[in-house]
N, CA, C and O atoms as a GROMACS GRO file, in nm:
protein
  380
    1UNK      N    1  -1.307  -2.713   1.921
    1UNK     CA    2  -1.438  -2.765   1.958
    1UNK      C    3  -1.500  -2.679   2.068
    1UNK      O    4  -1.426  -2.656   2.164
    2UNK      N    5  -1.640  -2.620   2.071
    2UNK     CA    6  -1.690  -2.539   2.172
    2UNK      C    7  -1.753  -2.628   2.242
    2UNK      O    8  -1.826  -2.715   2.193
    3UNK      N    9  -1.722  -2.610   2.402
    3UNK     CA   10  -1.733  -2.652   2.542
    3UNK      C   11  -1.908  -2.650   2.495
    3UNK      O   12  -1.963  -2.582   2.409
    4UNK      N   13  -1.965  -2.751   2.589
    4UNK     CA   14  -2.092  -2.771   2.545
    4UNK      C   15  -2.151  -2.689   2.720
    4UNK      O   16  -2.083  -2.685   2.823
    5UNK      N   17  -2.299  -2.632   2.700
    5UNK     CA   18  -2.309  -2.521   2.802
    5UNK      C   19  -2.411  -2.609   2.866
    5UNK      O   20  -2.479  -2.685   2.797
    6UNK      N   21  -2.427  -2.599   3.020
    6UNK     CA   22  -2.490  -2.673   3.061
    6UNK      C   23  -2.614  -2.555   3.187
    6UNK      O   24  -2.585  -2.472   3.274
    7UNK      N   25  -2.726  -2.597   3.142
    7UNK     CA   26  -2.827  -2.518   3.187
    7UNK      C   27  -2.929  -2.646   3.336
    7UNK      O   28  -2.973  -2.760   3.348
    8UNK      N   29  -2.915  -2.537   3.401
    8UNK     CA   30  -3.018  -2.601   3.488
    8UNK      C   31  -3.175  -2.575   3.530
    8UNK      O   32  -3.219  -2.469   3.484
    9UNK      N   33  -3.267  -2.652   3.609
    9UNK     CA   34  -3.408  -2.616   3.604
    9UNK      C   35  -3.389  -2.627   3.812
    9UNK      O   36  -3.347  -2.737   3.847
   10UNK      N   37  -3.408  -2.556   3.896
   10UNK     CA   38  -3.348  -2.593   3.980
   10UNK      C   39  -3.493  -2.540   4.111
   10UNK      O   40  -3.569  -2.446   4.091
   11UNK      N   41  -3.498  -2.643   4.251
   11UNK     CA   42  -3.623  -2.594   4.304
   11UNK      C   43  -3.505  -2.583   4.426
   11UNK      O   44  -3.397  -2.642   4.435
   12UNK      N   45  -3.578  -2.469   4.533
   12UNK     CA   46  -3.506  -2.450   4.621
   12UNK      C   47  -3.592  -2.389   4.718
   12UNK      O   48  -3.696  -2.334   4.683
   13UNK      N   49  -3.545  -2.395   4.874
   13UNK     CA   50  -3.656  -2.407   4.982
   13UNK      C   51  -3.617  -2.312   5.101
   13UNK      O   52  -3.510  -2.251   5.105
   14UNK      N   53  -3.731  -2.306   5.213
   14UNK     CA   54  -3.649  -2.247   5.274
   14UNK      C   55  -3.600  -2.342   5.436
   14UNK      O   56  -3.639  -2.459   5.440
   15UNK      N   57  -3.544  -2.306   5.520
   15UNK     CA   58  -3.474  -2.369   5.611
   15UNK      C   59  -3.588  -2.437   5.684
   15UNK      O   60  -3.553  -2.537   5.745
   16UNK      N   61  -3.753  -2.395   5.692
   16UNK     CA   62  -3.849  -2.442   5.762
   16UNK      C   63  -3.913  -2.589   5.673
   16UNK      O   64  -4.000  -2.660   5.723
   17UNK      N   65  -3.860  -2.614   5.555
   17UNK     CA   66  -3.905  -2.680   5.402
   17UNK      C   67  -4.077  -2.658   5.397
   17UNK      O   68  -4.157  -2.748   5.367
   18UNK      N   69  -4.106  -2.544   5.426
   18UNK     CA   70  -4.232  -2.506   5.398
   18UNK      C   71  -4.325  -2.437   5.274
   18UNK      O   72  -4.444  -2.415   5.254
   19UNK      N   73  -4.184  -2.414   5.198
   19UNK     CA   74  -4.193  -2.315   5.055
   19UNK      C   75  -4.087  -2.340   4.992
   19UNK      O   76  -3.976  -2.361   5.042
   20UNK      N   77  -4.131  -2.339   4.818
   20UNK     CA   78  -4.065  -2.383   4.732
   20UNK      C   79  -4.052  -2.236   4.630
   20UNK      O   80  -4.121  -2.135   4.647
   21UNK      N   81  -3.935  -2.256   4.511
   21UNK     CA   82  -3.918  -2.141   4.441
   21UNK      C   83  -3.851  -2.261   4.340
   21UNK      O   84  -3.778  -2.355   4.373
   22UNK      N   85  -3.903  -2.222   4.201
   22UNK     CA   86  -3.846  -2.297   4.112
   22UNK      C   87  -3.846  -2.234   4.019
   22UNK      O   88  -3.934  -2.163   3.971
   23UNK      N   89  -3.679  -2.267   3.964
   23UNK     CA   90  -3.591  -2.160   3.860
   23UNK      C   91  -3.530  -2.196   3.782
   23UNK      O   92  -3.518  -2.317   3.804
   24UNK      N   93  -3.445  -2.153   3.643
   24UNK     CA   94  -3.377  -2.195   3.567
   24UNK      C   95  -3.234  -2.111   3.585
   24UNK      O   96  -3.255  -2.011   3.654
   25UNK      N   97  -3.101  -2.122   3.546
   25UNK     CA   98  -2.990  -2.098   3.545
   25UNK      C   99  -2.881  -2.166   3.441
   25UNK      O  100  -2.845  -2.284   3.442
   26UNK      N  101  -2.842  -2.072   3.359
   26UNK     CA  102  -2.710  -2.160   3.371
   26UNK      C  103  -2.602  -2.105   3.426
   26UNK      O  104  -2.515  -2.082   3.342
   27UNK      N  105  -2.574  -2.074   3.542
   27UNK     CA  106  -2.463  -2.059   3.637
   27UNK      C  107  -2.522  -2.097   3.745
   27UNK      O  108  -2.605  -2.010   3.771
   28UNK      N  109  -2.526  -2.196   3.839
   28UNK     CA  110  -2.570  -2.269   3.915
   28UNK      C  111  -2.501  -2.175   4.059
   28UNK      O  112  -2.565  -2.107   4.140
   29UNK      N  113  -2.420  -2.189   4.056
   29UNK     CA  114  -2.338  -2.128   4.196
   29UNK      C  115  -2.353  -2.002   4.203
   29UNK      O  116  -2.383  -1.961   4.315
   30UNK      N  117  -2.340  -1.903   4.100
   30UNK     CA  118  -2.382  -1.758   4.035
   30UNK      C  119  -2.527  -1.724   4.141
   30UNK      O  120  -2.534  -1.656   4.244
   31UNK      N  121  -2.612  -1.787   4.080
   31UNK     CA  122  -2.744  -1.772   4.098
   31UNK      C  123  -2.782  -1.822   4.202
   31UNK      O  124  -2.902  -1.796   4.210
   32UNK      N  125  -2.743  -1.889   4.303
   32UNK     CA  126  -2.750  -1.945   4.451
   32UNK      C  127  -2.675  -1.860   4.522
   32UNK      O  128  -2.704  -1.839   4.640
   33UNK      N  129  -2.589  -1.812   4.476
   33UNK     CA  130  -2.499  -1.656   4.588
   33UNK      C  131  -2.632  -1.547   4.555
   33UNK      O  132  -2.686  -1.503   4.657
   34UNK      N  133  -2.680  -1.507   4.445
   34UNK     CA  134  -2.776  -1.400   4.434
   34UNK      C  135  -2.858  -1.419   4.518
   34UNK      O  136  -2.873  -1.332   4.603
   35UNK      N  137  -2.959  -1.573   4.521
   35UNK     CA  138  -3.043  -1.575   4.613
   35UNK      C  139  -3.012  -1.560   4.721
   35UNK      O  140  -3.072  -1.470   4.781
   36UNK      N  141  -2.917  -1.628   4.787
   36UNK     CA  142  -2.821  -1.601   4.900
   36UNK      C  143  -2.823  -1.488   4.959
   36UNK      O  144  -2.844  -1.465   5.078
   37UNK      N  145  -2.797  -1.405   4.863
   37UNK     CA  146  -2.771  -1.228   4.948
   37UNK      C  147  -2.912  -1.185   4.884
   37UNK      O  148  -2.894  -1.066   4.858
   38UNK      N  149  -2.978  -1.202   4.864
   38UNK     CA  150  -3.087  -1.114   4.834
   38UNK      C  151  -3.157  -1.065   4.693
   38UNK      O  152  -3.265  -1.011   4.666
   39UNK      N  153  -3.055  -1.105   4.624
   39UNK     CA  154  -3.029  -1.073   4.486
   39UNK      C  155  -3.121  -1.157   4.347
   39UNK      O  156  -3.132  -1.113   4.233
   40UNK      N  157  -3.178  -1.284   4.401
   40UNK     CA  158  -3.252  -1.403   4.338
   40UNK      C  159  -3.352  -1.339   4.294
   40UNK      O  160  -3.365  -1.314   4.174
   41UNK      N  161  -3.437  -1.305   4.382
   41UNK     CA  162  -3.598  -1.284   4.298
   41UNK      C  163  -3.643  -1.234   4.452
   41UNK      O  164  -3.586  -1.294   4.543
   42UNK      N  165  -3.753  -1.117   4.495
   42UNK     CA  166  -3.838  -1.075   4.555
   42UNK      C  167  -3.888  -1.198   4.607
   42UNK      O  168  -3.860  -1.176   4.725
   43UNK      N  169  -3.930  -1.289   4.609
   43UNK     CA  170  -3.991  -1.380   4.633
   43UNK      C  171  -3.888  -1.440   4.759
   43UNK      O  172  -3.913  -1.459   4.878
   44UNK      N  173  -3.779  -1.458   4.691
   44UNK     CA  174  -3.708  -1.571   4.761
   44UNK      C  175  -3.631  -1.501   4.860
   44UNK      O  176  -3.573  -1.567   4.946
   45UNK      N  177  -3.623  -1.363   4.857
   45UNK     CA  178  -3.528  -1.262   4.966
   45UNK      C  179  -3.676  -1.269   5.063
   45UNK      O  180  -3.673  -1.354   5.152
   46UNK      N  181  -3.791  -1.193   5.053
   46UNK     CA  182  -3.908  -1.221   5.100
   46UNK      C  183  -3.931  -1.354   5.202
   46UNK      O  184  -3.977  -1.321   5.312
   47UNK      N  185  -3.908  -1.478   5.187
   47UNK     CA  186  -3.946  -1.598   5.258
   47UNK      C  187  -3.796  -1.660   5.236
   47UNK      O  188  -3.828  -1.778   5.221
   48UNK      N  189  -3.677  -1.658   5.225
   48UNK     CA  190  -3.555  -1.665   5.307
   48UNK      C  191  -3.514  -1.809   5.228
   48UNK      O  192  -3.427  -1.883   5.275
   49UNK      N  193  -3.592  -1.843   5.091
   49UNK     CA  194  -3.596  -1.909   5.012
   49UNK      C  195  -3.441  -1.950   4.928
   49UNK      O  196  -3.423  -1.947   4.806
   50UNK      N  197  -3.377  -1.974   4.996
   50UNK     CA  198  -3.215  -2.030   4.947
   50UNK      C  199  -3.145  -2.196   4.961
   50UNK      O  200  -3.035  -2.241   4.927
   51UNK      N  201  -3.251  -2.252   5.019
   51UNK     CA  202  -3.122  -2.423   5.001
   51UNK      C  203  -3.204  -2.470   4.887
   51UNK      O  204  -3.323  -2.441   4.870
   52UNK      N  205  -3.131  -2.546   4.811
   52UNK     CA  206  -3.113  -2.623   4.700
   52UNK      C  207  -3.157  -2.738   4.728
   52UNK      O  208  -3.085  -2.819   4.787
   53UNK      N  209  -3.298  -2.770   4.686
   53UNK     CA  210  -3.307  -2.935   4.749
   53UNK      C  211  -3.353  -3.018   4.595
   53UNK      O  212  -3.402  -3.132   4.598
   54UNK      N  213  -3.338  -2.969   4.509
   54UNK     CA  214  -3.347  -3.017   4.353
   54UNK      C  215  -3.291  -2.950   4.249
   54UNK      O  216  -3.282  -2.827   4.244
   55UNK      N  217  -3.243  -3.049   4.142
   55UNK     CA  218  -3.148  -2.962   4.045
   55UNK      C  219  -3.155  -3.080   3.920
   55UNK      O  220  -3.128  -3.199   3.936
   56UNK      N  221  -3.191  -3.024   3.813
   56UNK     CA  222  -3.174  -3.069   3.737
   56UNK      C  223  -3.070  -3.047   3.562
   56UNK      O  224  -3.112  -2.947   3.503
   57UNK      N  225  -3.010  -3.086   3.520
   57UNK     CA  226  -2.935  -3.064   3.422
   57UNK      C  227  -2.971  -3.103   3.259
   57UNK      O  228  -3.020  -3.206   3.213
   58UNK      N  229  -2.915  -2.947   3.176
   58UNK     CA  230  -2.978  -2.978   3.055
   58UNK      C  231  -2.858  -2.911   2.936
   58UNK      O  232  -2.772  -2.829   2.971
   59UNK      N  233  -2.867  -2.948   2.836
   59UNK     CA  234  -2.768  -2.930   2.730
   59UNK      C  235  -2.823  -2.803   2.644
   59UNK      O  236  -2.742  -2.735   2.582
   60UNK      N  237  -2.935  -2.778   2.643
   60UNK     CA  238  -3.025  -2.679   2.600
   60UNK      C  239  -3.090  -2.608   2.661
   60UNK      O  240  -3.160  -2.673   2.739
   61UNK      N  241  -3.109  -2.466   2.669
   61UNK     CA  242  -3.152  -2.339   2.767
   61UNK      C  243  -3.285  -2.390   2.709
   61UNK      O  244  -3.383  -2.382   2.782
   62UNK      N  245  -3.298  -2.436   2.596
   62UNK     CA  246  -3.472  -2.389   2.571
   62UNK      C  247  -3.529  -2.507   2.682
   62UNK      O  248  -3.625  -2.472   2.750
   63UNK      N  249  -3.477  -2.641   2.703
   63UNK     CA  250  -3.564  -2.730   2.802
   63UNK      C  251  -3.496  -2.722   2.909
   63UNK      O  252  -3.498  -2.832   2.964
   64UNK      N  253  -3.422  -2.630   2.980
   64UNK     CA  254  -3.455  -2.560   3.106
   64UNK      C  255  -3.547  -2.483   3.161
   64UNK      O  256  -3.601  -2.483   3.271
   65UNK      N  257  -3.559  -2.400   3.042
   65UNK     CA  258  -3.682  -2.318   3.079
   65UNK      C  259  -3.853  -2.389   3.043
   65UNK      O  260  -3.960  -2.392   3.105
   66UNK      N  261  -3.812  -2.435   2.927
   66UNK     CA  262  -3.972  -2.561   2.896
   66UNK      C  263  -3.987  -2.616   3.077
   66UNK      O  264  -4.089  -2.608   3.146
   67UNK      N  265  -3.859  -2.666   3.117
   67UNK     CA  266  -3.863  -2.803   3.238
   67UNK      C  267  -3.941  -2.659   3.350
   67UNK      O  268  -4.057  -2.662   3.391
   68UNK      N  269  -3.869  -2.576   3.370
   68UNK     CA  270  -3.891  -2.446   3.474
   68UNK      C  271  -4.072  -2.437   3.436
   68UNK      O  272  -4.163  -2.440   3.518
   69UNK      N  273  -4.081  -2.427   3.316
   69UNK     CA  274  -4.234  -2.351   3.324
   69UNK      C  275  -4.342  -2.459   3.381
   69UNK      O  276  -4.443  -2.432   3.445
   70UNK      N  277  -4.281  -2.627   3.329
   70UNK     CA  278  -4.355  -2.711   3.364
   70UNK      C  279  -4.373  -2.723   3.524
   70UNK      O  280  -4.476  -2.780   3.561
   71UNK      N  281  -4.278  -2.674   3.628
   71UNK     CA  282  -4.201  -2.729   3.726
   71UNK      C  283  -4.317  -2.639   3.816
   71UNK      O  284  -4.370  -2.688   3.916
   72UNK      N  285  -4.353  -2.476   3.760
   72UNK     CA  286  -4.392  -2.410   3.797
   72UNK      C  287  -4.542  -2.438   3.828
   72UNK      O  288  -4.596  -2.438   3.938
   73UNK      N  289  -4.594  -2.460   3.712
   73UNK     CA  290  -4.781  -2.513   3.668
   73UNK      C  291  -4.795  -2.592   3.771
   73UNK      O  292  -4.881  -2.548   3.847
   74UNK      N  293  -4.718  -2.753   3.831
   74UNK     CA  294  -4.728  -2.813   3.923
   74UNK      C  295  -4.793  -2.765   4.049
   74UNK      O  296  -4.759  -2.683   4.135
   75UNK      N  297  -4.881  -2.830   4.036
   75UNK     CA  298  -4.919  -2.852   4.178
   75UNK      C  299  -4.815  -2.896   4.297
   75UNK      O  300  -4.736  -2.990   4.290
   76UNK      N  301  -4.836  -2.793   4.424
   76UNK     CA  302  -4.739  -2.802   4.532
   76UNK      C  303  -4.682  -2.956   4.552
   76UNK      O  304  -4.564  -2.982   4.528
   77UNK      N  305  -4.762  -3.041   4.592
   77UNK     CA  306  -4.758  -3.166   4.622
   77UNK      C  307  -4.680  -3.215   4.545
   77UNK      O  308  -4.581  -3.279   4.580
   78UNK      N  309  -4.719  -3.192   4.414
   78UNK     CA  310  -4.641  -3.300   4.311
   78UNK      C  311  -4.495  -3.227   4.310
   78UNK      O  312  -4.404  -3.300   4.270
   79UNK      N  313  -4.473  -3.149   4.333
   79UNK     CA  314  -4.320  -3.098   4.344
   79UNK      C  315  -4.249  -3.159   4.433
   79UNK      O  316  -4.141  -3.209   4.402
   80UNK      N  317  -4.307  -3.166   4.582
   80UNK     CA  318  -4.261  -3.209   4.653
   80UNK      C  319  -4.212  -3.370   4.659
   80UNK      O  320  -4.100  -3.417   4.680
   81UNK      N  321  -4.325  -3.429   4.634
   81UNK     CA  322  -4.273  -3.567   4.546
   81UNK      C  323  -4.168  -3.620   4.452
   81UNK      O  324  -4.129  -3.732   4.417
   82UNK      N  325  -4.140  -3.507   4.426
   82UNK     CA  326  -4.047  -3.500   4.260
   82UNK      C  327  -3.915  -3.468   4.374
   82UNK      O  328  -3.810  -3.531   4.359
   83UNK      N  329  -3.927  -3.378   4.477
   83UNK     CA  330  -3.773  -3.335   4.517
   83UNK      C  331  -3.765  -3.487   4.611
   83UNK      O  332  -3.664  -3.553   4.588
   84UNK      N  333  -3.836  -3.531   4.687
   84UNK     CA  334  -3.874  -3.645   4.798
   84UNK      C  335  -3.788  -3.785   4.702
   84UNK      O  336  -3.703  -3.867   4.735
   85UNK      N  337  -3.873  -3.754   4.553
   85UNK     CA  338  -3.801  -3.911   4.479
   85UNK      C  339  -3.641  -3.927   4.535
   85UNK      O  340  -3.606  -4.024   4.602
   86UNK      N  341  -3.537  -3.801   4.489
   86UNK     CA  342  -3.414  -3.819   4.496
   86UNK      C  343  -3.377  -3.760   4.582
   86UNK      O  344  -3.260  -3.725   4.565
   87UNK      N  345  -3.435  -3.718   4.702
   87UNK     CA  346  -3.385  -3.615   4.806
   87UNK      C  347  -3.475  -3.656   4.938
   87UNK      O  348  -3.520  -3.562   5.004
   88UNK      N  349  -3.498  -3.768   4.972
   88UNK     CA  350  -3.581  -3.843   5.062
   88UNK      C  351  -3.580  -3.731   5.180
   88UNK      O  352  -3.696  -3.692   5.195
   89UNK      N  353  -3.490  -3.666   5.268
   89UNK     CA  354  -3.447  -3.647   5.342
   89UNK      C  355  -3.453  -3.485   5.341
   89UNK      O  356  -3.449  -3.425   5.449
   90UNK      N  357  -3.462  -3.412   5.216
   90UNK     CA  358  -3.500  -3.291   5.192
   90UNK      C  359  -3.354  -3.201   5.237
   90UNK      O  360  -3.357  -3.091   5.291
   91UNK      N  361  -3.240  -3.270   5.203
   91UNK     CA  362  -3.102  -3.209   5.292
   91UNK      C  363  -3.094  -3.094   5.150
   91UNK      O  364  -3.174  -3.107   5.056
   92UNK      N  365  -2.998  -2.995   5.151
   92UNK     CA  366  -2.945  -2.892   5.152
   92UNK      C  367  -2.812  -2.925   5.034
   92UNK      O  368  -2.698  -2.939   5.077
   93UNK      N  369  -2.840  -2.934   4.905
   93UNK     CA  370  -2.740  -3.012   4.823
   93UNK      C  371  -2.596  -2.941   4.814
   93UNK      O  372  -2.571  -2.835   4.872
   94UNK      N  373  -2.535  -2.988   4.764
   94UNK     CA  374  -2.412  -2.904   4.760
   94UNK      C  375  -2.370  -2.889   4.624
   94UNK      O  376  -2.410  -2.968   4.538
   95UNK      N  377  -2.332  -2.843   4.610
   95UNK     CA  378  -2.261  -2.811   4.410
   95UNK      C  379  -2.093  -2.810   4.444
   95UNK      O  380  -2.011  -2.793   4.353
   0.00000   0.00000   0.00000
């Protein structure tokens, strides 16, 4: 039986929670060391864009990236709302 692959849609901030970066992965820890060292995206080495304050999980790459493109179009606010629903506190998640 093949292991079923699990893809994420994931928003992440920086230490001031003044800026958001929202991404898809499926290697979750992979892709948080890249951003980490520099390696994520121009953007996120640029504004220091590395804690994890939303994450979402999917069985299919195609609605990770559907969820990512939607996540993106959003208006600032409404993102923030969306991380605020389950992350009141805006802490720094852990995997």
């Amino acid at each position: 039986m093949e292991k079923l692959k699990t893809y994420y849609t994931y928003i992440l901030s920086n230490k001031n929670r003044t800026v958001l970066y929202v991404g898809y992965t499926e290697n979750i820890k992979t892709r948080l060391i890249q951003h980490k060292n520099g390696k994520g995206s121009v953007f996120t080495k640029k504004y220091n864009v590395f804690d994890l304050i939303h994450l979402e999980t999917f069985e299919k790459k195609k609605e990770a990236k559907q969820r990512e493109k939607q996540l993106k179009n959003w208006h600032k606010e409404w993102k923030w709302n969306l991380v605020k629903e389950n992350n009141p506190e805006l802490k720094t998640l852990k995997i």
